[in-house]
N, C-alpha and C positions, 0 to 999 in steps of 0.2 A: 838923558832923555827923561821927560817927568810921566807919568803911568796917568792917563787921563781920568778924569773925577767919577766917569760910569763904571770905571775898571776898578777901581777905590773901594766905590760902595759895593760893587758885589765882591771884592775880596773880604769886605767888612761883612757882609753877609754869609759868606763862605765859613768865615771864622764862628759866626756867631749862632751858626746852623750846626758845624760841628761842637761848640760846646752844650749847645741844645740836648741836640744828640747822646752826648757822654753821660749829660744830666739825668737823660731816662726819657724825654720827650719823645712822643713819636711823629712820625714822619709829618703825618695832616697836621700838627698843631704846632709844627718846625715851620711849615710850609704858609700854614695862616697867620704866625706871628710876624715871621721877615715879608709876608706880599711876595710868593713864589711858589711857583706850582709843585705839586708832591713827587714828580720823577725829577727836578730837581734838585730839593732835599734829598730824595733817595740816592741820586747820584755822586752826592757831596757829601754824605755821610751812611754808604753802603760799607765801608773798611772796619768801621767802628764795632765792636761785640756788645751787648747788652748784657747787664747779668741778667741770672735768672730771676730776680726780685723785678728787675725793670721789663724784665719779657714779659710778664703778667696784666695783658689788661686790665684796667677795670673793672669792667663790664663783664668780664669773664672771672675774677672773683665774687661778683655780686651774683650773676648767675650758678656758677656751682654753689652758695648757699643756698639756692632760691631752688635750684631745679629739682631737688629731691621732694620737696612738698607740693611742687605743680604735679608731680607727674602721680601721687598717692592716691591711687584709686579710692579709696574709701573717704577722699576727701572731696570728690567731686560731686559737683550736685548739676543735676541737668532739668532743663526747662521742658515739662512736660504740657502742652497743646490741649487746649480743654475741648472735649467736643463738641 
């Protein structure tokens, strides 16, 4: 019996979410490059482990550079209302 051509492409999909995956991608951007929703992805590549290098967002190394100078009182300057 031949596996019908919808069943094809989401095996190909399947496949190619899991090396996504493996690669370090995360789930939204697994999810917007195949055209497939994020629980999805998550469901088809929930088994996989991450190392610790690839657990690291972005956004979350950019911020821990960033937060210790937002938060340095003696650097803020505030907008004082003239009377």
């Amino acid at each position: 019996m031949e596996i019908p051509l919808d069943m094809k492409r989401d095996l190909d999909k399947y496949q190619q979410a899991r090396d996504l995956r493996i690669s370090g991608d995360s789930i939204k951007t697994i999810a917007k490059k195949l055209l497939i929703s994020s629980s999805t992805a998550s469901i088809w590549t929930n088994d996989i482990q991450l190392t610790p290098e690839q657990s690291v967002h972005p956004y979350e190394e950019i911020a821990l550079d960033v937060y210790p100078l937002v938060l340095n009182p003696h650097e803020i300057t505030y907008n004082k209302r003239s009377s």
